[in-house]
N, C-alpha and C positions, 0 to 999 in steps of 0.2 A: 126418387129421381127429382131434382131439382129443373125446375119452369126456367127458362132462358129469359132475359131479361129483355124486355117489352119497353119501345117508346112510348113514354106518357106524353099523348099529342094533345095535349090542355099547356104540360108544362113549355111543351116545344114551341108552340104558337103563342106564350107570354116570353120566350124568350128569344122569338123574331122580333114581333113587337118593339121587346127593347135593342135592338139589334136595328130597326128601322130608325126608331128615335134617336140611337145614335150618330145614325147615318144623316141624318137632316141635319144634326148639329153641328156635325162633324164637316158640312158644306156651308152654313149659317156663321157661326163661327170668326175661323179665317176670315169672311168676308164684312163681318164689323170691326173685327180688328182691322181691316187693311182702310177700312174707311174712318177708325179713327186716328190713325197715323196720317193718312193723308191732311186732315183738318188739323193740325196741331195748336193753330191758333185759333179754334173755335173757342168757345167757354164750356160746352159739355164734350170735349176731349175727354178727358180723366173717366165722367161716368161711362160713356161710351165703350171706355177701352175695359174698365171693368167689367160690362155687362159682356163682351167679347171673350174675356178673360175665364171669367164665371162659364157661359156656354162652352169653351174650350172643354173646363175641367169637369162639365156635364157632360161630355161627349165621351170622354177617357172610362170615365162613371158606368154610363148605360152601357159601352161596350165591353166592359167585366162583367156587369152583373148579367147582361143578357148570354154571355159565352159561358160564365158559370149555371147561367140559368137552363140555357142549350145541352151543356152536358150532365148534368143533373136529370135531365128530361133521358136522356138513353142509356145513363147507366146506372140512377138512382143517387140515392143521399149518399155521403162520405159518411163513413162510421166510424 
């Protein structure tokens, strides 16, 4: 008889975690890009909107690997 598959609560609490970090960035973000459009004619415009840019595409990041990581944790590895 085959065991019913069992939340691994190690893997599920590293894949809030990253589901948390997403969250912050994912509010973090938007709010330096929106300040560095506002400054257009500052001189660190450009890196600004980068650094914005950059967290954007962390934020997109952590919430895959954490939703992969989440379901990984309740239903096991893909095989």
């Amino acid at each position: 008889m085959k065991e019913p598959n069992r939340t691994n609560k190690d893997l599920l609490g590293k894949g809030v975690q990253r589901m948390a970090i997403a969250l912050i960035f994912m509010f973090i973000s938007p709010a330096i890009i929106h300040s560095a459009f506002k400054n257009q004619d500052h001189p660190l415009y450009i890196p600004i909107l980068i650094l914005g840019l950059i967290g954007a595409v962390f934020a997109i990041f952590m919430a895959f690997r954490g939703l992969r990581t989440i379901m990984e944790s309740m239903f096991g590895k893909k095989k």
